[in-house]
PLY file of the C-alpha trace (Angstrom):
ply
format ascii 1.0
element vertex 361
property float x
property float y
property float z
element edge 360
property int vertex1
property int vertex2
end_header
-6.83 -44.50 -25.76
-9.06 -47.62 -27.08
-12.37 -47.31 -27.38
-13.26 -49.23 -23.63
-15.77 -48.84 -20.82
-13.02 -47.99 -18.47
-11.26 -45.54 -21.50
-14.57 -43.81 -21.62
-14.39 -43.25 -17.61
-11.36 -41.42 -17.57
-11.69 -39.27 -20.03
-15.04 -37.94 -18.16
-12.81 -37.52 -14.89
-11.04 -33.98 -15.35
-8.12 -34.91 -12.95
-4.75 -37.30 -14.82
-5.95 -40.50 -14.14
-3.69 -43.67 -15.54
-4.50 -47.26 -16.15
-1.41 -49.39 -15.54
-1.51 -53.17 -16.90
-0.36 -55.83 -14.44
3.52 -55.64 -15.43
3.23 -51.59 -15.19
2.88 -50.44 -17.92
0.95 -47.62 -18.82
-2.05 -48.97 -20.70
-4.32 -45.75 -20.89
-3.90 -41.91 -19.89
-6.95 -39.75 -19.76
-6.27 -35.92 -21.68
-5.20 -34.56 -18.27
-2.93 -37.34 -17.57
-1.23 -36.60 -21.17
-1.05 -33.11 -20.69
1.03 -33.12 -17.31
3.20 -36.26 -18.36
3.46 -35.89 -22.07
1.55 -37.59 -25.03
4.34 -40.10 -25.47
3.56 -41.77 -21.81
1.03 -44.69 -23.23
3.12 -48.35 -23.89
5.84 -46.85 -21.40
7.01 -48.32 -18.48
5.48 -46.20 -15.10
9.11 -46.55 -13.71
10.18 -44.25 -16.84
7.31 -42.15 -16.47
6.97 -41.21 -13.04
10.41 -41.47 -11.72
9.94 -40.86 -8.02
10.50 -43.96 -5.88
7.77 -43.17 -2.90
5.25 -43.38 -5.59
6.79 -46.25 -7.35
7.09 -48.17 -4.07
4.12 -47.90 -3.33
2.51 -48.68 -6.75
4.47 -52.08 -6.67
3.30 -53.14 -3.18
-0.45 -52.62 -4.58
0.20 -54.38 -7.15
1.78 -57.00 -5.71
-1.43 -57.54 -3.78
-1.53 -54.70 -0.60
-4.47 -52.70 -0.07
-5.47 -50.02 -2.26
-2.94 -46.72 -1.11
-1.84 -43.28 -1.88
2.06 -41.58 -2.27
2.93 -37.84 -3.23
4.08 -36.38 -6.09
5.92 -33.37 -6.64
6.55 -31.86 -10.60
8.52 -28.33 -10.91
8.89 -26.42 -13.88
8.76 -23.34 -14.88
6.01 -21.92 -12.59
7.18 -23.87 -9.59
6.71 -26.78 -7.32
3.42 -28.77 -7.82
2.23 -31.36 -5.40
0.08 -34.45 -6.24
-1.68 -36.76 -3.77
-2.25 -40.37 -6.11
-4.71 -42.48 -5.07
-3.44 -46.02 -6.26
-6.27 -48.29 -6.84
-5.93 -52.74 -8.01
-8.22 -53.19 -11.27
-9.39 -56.51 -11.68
-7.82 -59.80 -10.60
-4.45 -61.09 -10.21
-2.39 -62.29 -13.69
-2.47 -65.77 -13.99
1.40 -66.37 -13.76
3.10 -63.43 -11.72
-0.47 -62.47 -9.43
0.38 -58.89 -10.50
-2.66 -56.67 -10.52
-3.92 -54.12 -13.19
-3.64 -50.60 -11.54
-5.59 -46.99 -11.74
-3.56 -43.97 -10.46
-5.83 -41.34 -9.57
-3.91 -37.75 -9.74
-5.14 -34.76 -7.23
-3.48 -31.37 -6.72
-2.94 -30.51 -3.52
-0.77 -27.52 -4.20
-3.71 -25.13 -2.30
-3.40 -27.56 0.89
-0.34 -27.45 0.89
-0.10 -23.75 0.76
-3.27 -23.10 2.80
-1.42 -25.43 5.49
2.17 -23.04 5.33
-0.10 -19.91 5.60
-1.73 -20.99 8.62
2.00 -21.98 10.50
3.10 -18.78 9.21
-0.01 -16.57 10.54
0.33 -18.84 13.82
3.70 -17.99 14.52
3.76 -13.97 13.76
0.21 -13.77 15.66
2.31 -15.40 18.47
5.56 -12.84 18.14
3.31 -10.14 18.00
1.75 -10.67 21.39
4.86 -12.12 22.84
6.22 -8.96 22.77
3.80 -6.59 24.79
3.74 -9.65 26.85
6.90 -10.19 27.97
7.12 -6.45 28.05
4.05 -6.02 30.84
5.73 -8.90 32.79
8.61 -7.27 33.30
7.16 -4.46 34.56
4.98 -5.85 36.88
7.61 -7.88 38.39
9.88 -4.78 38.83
7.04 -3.18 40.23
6.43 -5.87 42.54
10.35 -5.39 43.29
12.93 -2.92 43.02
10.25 0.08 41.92
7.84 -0.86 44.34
8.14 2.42 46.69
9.13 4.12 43.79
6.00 6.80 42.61
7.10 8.22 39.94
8.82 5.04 37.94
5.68 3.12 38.99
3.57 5.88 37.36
6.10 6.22 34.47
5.37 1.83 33.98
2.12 1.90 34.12
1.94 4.23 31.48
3.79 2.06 29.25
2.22 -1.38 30.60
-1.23 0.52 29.31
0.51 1.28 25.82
1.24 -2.58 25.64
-2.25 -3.41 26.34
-3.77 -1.26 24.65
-1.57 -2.82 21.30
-2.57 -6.50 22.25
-6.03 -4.79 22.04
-5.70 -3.58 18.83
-4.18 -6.93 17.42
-6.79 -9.15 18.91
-9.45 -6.59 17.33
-7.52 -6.54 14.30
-7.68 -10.52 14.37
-11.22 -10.97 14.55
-12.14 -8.11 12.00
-10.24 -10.00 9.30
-11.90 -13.28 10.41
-15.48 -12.05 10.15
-14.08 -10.77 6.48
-12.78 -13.81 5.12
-16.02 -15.48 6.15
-18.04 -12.92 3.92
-15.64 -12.24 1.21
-17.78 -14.64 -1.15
-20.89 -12.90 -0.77
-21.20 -9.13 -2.70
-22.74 -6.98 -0.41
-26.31 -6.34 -1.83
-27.38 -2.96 -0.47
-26.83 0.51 -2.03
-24.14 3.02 -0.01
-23.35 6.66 -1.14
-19.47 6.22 -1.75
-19.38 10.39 -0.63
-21.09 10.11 2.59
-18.51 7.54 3.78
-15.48 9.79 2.52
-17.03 13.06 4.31
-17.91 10.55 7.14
-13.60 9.99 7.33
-13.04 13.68 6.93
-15.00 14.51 9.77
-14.15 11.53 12.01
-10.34 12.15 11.21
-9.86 15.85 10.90
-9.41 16.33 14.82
-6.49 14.20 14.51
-5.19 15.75 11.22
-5.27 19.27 12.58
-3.61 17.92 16.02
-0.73 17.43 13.70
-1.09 20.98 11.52
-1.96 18.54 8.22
-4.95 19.24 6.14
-7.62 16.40 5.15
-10.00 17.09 2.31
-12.10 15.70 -0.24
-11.68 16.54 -4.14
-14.05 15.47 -6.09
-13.32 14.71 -9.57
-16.19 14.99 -12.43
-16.65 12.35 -14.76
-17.08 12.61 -18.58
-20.82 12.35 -19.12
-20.31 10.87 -22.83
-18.47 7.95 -21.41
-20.26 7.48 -17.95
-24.36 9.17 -18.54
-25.51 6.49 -17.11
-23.51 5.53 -14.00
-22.38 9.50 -13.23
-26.09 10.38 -13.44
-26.51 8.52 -10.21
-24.05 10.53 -8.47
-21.45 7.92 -6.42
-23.47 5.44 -5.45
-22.65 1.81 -5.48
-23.92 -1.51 -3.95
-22.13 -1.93 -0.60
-21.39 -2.10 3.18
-21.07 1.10 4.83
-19.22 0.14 7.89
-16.81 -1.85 6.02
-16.68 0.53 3.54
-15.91 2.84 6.43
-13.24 0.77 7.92
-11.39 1.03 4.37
-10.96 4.83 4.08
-10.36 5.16 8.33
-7.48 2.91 7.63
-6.31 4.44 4.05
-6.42 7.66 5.68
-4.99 7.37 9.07
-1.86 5.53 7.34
-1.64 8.73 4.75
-1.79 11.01 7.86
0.57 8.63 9.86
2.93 8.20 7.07
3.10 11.09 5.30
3.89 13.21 8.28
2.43 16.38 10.02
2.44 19.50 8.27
1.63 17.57 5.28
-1.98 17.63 3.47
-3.58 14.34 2.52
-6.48 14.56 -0.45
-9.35 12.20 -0.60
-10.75 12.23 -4.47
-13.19 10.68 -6.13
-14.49 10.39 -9.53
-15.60 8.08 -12.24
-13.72 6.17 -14.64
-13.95 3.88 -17.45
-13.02 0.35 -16.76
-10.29 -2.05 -18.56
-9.86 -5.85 -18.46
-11.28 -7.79 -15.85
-12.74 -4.38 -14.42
-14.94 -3.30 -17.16
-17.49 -0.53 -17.16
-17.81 2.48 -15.34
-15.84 2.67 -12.28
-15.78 4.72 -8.94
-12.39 5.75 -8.32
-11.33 6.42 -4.53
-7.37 7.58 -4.30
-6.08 8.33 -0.68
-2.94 10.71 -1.40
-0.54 11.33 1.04
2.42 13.78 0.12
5.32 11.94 2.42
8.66 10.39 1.87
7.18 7.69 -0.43
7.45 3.68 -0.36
10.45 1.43 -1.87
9.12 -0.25 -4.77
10.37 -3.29 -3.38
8.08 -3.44 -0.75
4.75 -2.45 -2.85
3.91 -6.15 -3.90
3.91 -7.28 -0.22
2.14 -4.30 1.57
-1.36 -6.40 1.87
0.33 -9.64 3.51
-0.44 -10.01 6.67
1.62 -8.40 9.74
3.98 -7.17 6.64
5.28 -3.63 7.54
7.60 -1.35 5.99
8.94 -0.39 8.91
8.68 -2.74 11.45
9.78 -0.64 14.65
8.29 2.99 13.26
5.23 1.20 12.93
4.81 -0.53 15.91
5.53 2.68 17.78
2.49 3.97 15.91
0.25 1.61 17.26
0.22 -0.33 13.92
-0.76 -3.81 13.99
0.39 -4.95 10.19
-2.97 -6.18 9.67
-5.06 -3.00 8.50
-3.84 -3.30 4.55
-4.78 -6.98 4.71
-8.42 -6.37 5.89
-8.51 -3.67 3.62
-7.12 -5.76 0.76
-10.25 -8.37 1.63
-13.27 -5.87 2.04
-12.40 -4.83 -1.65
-11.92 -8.13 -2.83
-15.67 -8.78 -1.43
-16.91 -5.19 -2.82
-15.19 -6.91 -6.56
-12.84 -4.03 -6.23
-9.45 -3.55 -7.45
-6.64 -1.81 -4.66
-3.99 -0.42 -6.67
-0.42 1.43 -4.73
1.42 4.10 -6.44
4.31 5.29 -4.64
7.30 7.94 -5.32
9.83 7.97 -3.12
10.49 11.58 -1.98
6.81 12.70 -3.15
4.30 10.41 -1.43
1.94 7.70 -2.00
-1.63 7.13 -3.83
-3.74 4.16 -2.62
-6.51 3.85 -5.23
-9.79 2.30 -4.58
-11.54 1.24 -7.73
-15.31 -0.05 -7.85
-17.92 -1.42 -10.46
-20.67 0.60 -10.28
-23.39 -2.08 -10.12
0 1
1 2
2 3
3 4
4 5
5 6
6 7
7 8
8 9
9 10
10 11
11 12
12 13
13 14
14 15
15 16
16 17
17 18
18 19
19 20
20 21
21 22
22 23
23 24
24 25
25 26
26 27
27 28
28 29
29 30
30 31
31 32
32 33
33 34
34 35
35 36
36 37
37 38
38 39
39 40
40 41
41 42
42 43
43 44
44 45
45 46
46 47
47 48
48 49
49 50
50 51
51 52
52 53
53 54
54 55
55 56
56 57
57 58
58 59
59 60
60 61
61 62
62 63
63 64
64 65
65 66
66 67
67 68
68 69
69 70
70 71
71 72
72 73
73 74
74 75
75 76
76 77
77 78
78 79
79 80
80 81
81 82
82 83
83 84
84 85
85 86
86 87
87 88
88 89
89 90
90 91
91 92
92 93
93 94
94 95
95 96
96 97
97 98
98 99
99 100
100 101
101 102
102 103
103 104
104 105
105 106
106 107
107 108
108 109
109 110
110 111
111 112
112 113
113 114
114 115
115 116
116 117
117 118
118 119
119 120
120 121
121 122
122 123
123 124
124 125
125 126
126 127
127 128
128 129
129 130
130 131
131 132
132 133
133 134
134 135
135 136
136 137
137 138
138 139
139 140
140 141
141 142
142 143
143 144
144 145
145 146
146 147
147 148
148 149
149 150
150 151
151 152
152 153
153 154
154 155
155 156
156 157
157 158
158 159
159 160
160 161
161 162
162 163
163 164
164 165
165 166
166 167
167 168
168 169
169 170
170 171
171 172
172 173
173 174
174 175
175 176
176 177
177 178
178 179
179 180
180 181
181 182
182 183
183 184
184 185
185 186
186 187
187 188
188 189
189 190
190 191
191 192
192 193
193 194
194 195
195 196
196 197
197 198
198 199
199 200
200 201
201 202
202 203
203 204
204 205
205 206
206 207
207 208
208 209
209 210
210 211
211 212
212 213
213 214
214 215
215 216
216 217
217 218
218 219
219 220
220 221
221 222
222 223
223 224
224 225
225 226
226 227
227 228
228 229
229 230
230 231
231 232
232 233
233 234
234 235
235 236
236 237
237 238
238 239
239 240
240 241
241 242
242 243
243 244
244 245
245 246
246 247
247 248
248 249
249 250
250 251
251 252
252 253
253 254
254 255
255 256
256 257
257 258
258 259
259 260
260 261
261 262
262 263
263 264
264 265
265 266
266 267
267 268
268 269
269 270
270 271
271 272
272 273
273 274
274 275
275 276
276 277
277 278
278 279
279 280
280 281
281 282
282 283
283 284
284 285
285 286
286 287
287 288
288 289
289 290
290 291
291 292
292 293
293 294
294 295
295 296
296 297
297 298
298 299
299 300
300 301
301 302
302 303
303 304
304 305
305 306
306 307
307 308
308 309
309 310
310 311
311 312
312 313
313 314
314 315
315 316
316 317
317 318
318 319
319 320
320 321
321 322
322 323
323 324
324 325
325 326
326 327
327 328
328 329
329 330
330 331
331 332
332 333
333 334
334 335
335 336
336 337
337 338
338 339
339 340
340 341
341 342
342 343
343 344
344 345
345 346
346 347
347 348
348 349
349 350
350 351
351 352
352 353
353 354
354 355
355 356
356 357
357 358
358 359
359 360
């Protein structure tokens, strides 16, 4: 790129930027601009280069003297579609003989916007399916009741039972809803207080065992000891960590009533925890918090997808539990803001381990 006031501009700016001359060609291209288009771009024609007519349209109506504009740009390779909003801004004044104008095309991704924009239509339209349902469900019921069942004691009875069961779900959802909104909200800032990782697992034991012996299963707590050459320091403080009890809380109630719920009565689900020493991004001493359940297992095809929102398994067996198909999601999020790692093991035929890992400071 010469050596020019305007040369030194865009290579400070870390988005592509080019500098087209008045006949369009490309005159300059930052490092970014080179890296996404090629190094071979400068002295070529922006027709040759960028090769989508909605963008080249538009460049030649600024250039031919309209008001400074934008046009998108899409580029797919390998790792998929990316999306560009160009900002197309005239450079100068008109060329003596054609009143052409120099250009500067200024490249943003909008890829996230994009995305962020398909994730909120998507969470829009399930939130609205999911309370459709109970919905349409309790108006039916009260319109029969109001009809053909109106006399009738025991099918009114027998409705109202399942009108509460519907409202009691929308309940759950809207709860459900809000939880993960105040999550999101705090997911950037680390919770700063110290919490006893123990207390909160025998505060789920004792909170859930009713439940678990209602269905003949056994709930317990193992606890695993940690190698004091490789963790003196961290072990010596027992299994503490900095934290937020009640979300903290909220994981293991959900971990746990899902091993219950899924791994069926009769069956035992084991709480452990221990220390461990941490690899890549997780490095240093680790708490270690598996929920074990010893049920019929998950498909590996659905373990990448189990944290997405309203994603279930089993959409009809887990409705009829009461399920919402948010509770992995908010789980998923109260790690992310503890710097956690939430890691899913599954066998089908043997059960399921949903592992809980924590720096300990």
């Amino acid at each position: 790129m010469a050596d020019t006031p305007l040369g030194d501009v865009m290579n400070a700016v870390p988005d592509p930027m080019l500098h087209l001359s008045a006949s369009g060609q490309i005159e300059a291209a930052n490092a970014a601009a080179r890296a996404l288009l090629g190094d071979w771009i400068e002295g070529r024609s922006c027709a040759t280069v960028l090769r989508q007519p909605g963008l080249l349209n538009r460049v030649e109506a600024v250039q031919a003297g309209e008001p400074a504009g934008e046009a998108r740009m899409q580029i797919t390779d390998q790792t998929g579609e990316t999306q560009y909003l160009v900002r197309i801004t005239p450079v100068g004044d008109p060329a003596p003989r054609s009143g052409q104008r120099a250009l500067l095309l200024h490249f943003t991704d909008i890829t996230h916007l994009r995305e962020a924009e398909e994730m909120r239509r998507d969470f829009v339209a399930n939130v609205s399916h999911e309370l459709r349902t109970p919905l349409t469900a309790v108006l039916g019921f009260i319109e029969t009741l109001r009809g053909p069942a109106k006399d009738d004691t025991a099918a009114r009875d027998r409705f109202l039972g399942i009108m509460e069961g519907e409202a009691r779900r929308m309940n759950r959802l809207v709860s459900d809803l809000l939880s993960l909104s105040r999550v999101e909200s705090q997911e950037r800032q680390r919770p700063s207080t110290e919490v006893d990782l123990r207390a909160v697992l025998d505060g789920v034991i004792a909170a859930l065992k009713p439940a678990a012996e209602d269905q003949g299963s056994t709930l317990q707590l193992d606890l695993q000891p940690a190698d004091p050459a490789l963790l003196l320091g961290a072990a010596g403080q027992g299994f503490r960590m900095k934290g937020d009890r009640d979300q903290l809380m909220q994981v293991f109630l959900n971990l746990t009533e899902n091993a219950l719920k899924y791994g069926g009565a009769g069956r035992p689900v084991t709480l452990r925890l221990g220390w461990q020493d941490g690899t890549g991004n997780l490095k240093g001493p680790l708490l270690r918090a598996d929920v074990i359940d010893r049920g019929d297992g998950i498909d590996p095809l659905h373990l990448p997808r189990l944290t997405e929102r309203f994603y279930r398994v089993d959409t009809h067996r887990s409705r009829a539990m009461g399920g919402t198909g948010l509770g992995l999601a908010i789980v998923k999020h109260i790690v992310n803001r503890h710097r956690g790692r939430l890691r899913i093991d599954s066998v089908q035929g043997q059960g399921s381990t949903f592992t809980v890992l924590f720096p300990a400071d």
